[in-house]
C-alpha positions in Angstrom: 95.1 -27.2 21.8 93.1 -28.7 18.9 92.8 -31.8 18.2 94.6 -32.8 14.9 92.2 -33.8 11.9 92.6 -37.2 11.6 93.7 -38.4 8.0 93.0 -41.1 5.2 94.9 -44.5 4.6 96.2 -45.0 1.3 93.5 -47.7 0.9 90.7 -45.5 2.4 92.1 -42.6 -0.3 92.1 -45.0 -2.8 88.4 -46.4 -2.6 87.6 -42.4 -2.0 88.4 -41.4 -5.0 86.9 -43.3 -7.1 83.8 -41.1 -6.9 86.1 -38.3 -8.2 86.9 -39.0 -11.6 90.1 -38.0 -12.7 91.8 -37.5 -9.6 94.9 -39.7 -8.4 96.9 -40.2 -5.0 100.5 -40.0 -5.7 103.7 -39.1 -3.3 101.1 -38.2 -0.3 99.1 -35.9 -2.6 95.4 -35.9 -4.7 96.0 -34.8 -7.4 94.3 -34.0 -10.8 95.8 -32.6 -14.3 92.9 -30.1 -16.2 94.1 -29.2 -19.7 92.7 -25.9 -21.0 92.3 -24.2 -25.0 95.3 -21.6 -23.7 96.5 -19.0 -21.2 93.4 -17.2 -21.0 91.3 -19.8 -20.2 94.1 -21.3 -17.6 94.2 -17.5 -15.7 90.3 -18.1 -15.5 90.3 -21.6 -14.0 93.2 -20.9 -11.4 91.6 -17.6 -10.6 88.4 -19.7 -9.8 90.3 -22.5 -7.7 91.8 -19.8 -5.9 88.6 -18.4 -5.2 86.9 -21.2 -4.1 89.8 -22.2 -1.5 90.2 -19.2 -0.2 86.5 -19.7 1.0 87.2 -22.8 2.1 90.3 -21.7 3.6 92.2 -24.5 2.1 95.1 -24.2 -0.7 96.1 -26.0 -3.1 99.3 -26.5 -4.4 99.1 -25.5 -8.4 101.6 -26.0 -11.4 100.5 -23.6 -13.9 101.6 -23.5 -17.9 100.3 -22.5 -20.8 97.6 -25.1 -21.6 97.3 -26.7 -18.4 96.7 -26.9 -14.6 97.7 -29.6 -12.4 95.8 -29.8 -8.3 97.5 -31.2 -5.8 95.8 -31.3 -2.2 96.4 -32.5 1.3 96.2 -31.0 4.4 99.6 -30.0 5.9 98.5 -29.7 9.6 96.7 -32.8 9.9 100.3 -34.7 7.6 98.1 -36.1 5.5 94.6 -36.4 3.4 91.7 -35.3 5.6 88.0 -34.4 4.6 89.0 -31.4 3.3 91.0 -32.4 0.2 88.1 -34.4 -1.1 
């Protein structure tokens, strides 16, 4: 069996992101909120986060409405914030 990927602290998240700007840790999640011009451009930038995590082979969670999308990462088989989300 694999070994689980180990995960962040809150602290260790915390200092993280601040080289992301515009992402937050909240309720055991990153998270960031991109506001769009309108629905087309908000199909074009979830169809490109889709994209790119399907390469990576890890998903997002996505809230999706008109004008905006909102990210929320972590890695459910590791219980936590790994590598991967950042």
């Amino acid at each position: 069996m694999a070994a689980k990927e180990p995960t962040y602290t809150e602290a260790q998240i915390e200092a993280k992101l601040k080289d992301f700007p515009g992402w937050w840790y909240e309720d055991g999640w990153i998270r960031r909120n991109y506001k769009t011009d309108g629905w087309p451009t908000t199909l074009m930038l979830v169809n490109a986060i889709g994209y790119v995590a399907e390469a990576a082979y890890h998903h997002p969670d996505l809230s999706v409405t008109w004008g905006r999308v909102i990210v929320k990462l972590q890695n459910h088989a590791a219980g936590g914030i790994t590598d991967k989300d950042f």
